[in-house]
C-alpha positions in Angstrom: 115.7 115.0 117.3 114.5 112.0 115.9 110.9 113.1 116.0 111.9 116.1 114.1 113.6 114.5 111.0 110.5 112.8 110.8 108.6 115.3 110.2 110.8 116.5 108.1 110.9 113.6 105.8 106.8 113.5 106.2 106.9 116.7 104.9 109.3 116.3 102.1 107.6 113.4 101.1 104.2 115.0 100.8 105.7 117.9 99.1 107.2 115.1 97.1 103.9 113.6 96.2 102.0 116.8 95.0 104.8 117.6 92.6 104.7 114.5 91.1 100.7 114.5 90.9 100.7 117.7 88.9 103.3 116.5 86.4 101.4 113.8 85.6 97.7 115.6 85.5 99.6 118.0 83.6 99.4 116.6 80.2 95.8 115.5 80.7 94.4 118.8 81.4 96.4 120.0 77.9 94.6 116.7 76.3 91.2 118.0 77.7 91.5 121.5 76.6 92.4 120.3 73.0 89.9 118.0 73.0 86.9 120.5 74.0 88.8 122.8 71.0 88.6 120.2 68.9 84.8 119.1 69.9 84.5 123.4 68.9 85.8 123.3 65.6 83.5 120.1 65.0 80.3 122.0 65.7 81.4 125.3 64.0 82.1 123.1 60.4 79.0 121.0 60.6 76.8 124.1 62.0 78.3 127.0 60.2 77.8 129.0 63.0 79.8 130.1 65.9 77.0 131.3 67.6 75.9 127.3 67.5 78.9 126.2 69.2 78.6 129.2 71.9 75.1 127.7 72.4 76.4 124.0 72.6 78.8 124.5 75.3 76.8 127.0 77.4 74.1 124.2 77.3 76.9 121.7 78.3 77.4 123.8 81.4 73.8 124.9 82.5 72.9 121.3 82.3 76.0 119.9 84.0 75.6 122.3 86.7 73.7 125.3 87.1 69.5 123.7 85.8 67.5 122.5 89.0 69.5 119.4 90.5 72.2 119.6 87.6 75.5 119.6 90.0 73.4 117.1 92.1 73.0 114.4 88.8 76.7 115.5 88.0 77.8 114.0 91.2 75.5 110.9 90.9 76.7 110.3 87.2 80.1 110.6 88.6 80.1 108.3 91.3 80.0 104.6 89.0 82.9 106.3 86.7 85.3 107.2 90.3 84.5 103.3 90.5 85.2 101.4 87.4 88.2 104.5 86.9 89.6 103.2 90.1 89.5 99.1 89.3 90.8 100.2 85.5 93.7 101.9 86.8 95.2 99.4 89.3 95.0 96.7 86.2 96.6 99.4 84.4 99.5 99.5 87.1 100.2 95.8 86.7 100.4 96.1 83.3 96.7 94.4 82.8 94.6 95.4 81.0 90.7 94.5 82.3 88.6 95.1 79.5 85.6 93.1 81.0 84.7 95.6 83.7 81.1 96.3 82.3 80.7 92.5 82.8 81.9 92.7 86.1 79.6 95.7 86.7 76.5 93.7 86.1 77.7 90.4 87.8 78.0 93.2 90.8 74.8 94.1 90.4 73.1 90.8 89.8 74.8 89.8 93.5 73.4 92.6 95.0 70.1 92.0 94.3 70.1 88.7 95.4 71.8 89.8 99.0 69.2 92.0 99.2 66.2 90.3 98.2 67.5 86.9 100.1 67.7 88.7 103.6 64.6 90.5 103.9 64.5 90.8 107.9 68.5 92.7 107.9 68.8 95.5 109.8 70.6 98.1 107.7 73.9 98.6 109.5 74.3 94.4 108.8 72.1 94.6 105.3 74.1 97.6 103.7 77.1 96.3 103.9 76.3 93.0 103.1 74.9 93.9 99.9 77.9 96.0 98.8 80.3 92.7 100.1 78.2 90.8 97.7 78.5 92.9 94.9 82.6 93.2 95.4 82.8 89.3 95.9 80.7 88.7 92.7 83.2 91.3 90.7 85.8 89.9 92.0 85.2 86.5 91.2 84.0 87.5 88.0 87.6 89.6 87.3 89.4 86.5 88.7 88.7 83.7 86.4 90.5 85.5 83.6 93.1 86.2 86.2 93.6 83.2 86.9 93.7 81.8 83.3 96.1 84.3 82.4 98.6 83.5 85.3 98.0 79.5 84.4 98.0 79.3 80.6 98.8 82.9 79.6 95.5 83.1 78.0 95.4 87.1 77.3 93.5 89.3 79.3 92.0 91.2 77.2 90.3 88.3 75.1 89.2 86.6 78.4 87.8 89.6 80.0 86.1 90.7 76.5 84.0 86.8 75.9 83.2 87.3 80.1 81.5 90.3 79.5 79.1 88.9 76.8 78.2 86.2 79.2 77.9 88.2 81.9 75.4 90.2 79.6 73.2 87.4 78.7 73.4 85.3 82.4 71.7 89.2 83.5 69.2 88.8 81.0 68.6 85.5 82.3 68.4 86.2 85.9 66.4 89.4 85.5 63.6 87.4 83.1 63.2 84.1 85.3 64.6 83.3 88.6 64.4 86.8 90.4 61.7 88.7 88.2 59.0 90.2 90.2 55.9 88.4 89.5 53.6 91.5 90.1 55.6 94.1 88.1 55.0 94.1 84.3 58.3 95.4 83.6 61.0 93.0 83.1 62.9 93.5 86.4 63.8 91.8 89.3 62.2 91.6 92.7 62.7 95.5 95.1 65.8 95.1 97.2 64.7 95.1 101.3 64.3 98.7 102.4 67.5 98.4 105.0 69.6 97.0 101.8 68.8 100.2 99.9 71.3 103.1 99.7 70.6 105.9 101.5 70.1 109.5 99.3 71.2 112.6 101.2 67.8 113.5 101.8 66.9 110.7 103.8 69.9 111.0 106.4 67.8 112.7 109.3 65.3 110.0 109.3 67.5 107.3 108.7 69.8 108.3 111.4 66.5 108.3 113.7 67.0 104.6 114.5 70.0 103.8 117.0 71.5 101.1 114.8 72.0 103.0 112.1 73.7 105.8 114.1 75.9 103.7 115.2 76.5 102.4 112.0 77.6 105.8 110.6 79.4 106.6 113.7 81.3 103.2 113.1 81.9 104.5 109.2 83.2 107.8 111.0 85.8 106.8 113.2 87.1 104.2 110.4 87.7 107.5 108.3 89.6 109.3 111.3 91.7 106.1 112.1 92.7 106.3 108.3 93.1 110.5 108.3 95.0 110.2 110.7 97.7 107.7 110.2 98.1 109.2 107.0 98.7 112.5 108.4 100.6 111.3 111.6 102.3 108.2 110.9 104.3 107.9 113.8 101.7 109.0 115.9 101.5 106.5 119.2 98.7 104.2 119.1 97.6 105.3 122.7 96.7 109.2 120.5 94.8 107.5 117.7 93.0 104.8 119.6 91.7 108.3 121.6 91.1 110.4 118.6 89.2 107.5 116.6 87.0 106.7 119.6 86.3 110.0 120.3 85.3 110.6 116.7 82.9 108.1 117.0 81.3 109.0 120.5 80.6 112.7 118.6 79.4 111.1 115.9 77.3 108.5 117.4 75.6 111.2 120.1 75.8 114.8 117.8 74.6 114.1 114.4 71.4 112.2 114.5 70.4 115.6 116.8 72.2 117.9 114.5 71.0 117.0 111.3 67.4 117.3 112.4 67.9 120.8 113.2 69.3 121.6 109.8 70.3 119.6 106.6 71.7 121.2 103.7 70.0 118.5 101.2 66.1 118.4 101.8 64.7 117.7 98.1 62.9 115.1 98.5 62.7 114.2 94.5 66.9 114.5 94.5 68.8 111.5 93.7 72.2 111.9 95.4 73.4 109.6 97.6 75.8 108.3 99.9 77.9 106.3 97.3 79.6 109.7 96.5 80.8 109.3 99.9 82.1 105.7 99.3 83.6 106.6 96.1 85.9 109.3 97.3 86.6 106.8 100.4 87.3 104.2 98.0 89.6 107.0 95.9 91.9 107.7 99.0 92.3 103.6 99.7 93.4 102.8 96.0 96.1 105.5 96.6 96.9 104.2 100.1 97.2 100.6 98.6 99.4 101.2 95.5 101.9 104.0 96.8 101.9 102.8 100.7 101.4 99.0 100.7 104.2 96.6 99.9 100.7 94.7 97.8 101.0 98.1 95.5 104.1 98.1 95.3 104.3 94.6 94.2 101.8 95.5 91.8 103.5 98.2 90.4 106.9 96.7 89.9 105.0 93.3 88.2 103.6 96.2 85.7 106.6 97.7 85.3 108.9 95.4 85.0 108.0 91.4 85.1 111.5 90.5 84.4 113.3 92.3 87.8 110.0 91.7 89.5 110.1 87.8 89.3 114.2 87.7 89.7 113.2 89.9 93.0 111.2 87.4 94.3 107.6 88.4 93.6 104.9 85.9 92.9 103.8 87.3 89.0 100.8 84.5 89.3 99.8 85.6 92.2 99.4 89.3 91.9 98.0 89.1 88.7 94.8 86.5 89.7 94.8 89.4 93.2 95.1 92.7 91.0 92.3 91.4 88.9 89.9 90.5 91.5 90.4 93.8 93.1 89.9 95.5 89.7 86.5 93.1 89.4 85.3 94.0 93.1 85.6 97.9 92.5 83.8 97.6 89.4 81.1 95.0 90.9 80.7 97.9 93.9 79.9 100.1 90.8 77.2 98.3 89.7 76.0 97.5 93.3 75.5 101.4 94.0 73.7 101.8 90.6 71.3 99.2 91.7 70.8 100.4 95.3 71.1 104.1 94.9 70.2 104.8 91.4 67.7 102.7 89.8 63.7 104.0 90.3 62.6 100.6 91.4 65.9 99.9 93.7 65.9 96.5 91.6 67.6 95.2 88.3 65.9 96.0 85.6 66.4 94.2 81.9 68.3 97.4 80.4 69.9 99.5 83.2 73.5 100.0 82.2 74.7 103.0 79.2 78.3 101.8 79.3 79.6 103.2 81.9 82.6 100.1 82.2 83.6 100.9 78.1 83.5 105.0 78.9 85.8 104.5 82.5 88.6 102.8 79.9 89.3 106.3 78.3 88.7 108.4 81.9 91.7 105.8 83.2 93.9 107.0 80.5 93.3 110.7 81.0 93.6 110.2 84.4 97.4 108.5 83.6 95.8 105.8 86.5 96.1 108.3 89.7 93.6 107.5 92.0 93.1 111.6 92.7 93.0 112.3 89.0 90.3 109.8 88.5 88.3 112.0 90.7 89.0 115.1 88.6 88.2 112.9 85.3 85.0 111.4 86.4 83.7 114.3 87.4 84.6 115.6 83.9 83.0 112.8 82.3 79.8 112.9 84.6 79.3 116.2 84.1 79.2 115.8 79.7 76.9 112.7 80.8 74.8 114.6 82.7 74.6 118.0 80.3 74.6 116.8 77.1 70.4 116.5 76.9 70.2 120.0 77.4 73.1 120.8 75.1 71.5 119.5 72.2 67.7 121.0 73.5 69.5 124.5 73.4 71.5 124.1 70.5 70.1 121.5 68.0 74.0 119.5 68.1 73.8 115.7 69.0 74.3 114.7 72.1 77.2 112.2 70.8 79.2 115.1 69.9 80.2 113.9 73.8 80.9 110.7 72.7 83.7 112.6 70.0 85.0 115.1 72.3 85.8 112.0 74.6 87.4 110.4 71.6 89.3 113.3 70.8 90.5 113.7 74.7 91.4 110.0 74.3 93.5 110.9 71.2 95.6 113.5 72.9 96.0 111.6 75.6 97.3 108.1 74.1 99.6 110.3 72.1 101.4 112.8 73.8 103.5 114.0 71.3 100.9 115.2 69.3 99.3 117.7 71.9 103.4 119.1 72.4 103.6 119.1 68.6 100.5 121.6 68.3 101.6 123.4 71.7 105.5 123.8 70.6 106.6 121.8 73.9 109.7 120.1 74.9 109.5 116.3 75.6 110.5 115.7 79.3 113.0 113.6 80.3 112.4 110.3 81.3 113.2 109.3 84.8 111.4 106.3 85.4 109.9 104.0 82.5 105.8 103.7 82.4 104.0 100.3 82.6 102.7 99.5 79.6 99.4 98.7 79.4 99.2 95.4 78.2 101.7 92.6 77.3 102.6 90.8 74.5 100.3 87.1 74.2 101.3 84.1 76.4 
């Protein structure tokens, strides 16, 4: 009987869950449809012609999506923004605001490079990871120096997080032009990341997956994932049944794919850049929810953001979870720039200019996401897919490219001020169950 009310109440609470997952994407999507209206209306005044914005927005699409490798550079544009949308969003839910993440995205990627140039002789199933740890470690550290000074002297977040960026900007110019510059290249970059530090693109899979170690490596990767599906979906399943079900997810994995994806493999273009850090980022997607609506760490997090006040009079440590909410906000972004470096980047190396402000642009997707870890999926794949068509937009249709830029703005707008988008819509306001974190806090 017991068995059965818990499946009950596992049921109840998932039902529970998606409920409250399409209220909140709710007004987001009305923000988003309002905004692309807007973005319409733009075109149509400055062009005249509603024939120019038809042009505009079917350019938007056929680039985003349907040209040769568009879904493809959709998903790899995507992947940094499900990232740096993640790390903005849990600083969100503790009412921090972590404006430095582009400056955390470089120190990521400045730590990479050195993990991977400094251990050249690595296998990959050691190198990989160790490249990526070095990238969250240097984000994190990076994110928790102005945690710290805000939890010591109050020092505001959002001026501490803002100066760190500029340095971080200027110590990557630094690195990049003297101590790790490749001496034979005559572009300012540094030195190529080892081949086993690199991250793998899709194509590559069956012959990476050719050498042992990396098979296991993957398997390894696999039965992690089925240890986490399936506590998730059977909490109070004995540890005797998921011991047997991980392992045996990683034997199958270990003996059936490197044979399997010989004999066929959807992605075989060579000259396509996706790679496995879409993978990671959707991983990364399902842990942020795991840690903010199932860990007592989230839910500590959560309650500082919501309410400092209760939270310190219940006990919790405001200092503390501040200095650990913004590391963990630094180490997502730092893993941002790490797969940028590793998986995106012609050389696999640093080069002087190789970010387009991807850390500034996740600030807005985290708002339209309202900080859910699922919705940031949905937004950055929004956002990766204007990224990604907007060249051929304006190759089709003569409009700027920035009208992106707008339409974000506009989507912004909407979404920052809600009343707005039910004034034009004739909606009701709902009523308030549970008061929102804000997301900042007043100075000291």
């Amino acid at each position: 009987m017991s068995n059965l009310a818990a499946e009950r109440a596992a049921r109840t609470d998932g039902r529970a869950t998606l409920l409250r997952t399409l209220d909140v994407l709710s007004m987001p999507a009305l923000a988003m449809f309002l905004g692309f209206l807007g973005g319409a209306i733009i075109i149509w005044i400055t062009s005249g012609s509603l024939e120019t914005v038809g042009a505009a927005y079917a350019g938007l699409i056929n680039g985003a999506f349907f040209k040769q490798r568009g879904f493809s550079e959709t998903l790899v544009a995507m992947t940094p923004y499900v990232f740096l949308g993640l790390g903005l969003a849990i600083g969100f839910k503790a009412g921090l605001f972590n404006i430095g993440v582009e400056g955390q995205f470089y120190i990521g990627a400045i730590s990479a490079v050195w993990a991977g140039v400094a251990f050249p002789g690595l296998p990959a199933i050691i190198h990989l990871p160790l490249v990526i740890l070095a990238g969250a470690l240097g984000g994190a550290l990076w994110a928790g120096i102005p945690g710290f000074l805000k939890a010591r002297t109050g020092a505001h977040e959002v001026i501490t997080t803002m100066m760190m960026n500029y340095i971080a900007f200027r110590l990557a110019e630094f690195v990049v032009s003297l101590p790790l510059r490749d001496p034979l290249s005559t572009a300012v970059q540094t030195l190529r990341v080892s081949p086993n530090a690199e991250l793998w693109s899709l194509w590559q899979i069956p012959e990476r997956l050719a050498d042992p170690l990396n098979a296991l490596g993957v398997a390894l990767f696999c039965a992690l994932c089925a240890f986490v599906i399936v506590r998730w979906l059977a909490p109070h399943a004995r540890r005797v049944v998921v011991g047997g079900i991980v392992f045996a997810t990683g034997a199958i994995a270990f003996i059936a794919l490197p044979p399997l994806v010989k004999v066929w493999w959807l992605f075989d273009d060579q000259y396509d850049r996706l790679h496995i850090g879409i993978i990671l980022a959707l991983v990364a997607a399902a842990v942020v929810w795991w840690l903010m609506y199932k860990t007592t760490l989230g839910f500590e997090m959560r309650t500082v953001g919501a309410n400092p006040n209760a939270a310190r009079y219940a006990g919790i440590n405001i200092s503390r979870n501040i200095i650990v909410t913004m590391a963990i906000s630094g180490a997502l972004a730092g893993i941002a720039g790490t797969i940028e470096v590793l998986g995106v980047s012609i050389c696999r190396c640093l080069p002087l200019f190789f970010s387009s402000g991807y850390g500034f642009d996740s600030i807005a997707l985290a708002l339209l996401a309202k900080n859910n870890p699922i919705g940031i999926v949905g937004g950055a794949f929004l956002w990766g897919a204007m990224r990604n068509g907007a060249d051929l937009m304006e190759l089709n249709s003569g409009v700027s490219k920035y009208i992106i830029s707008l339409i974000q703005g506009l989507v912004l707008l909407f979404v920052a001020a809600p009343a707005v988008v039910r004034y034009l819509l004739r909606m009701r306001a709902p009523s308030k169950t549970e008061a929102e974190a804000p997301l900042t806090r007043g100075w000291g």
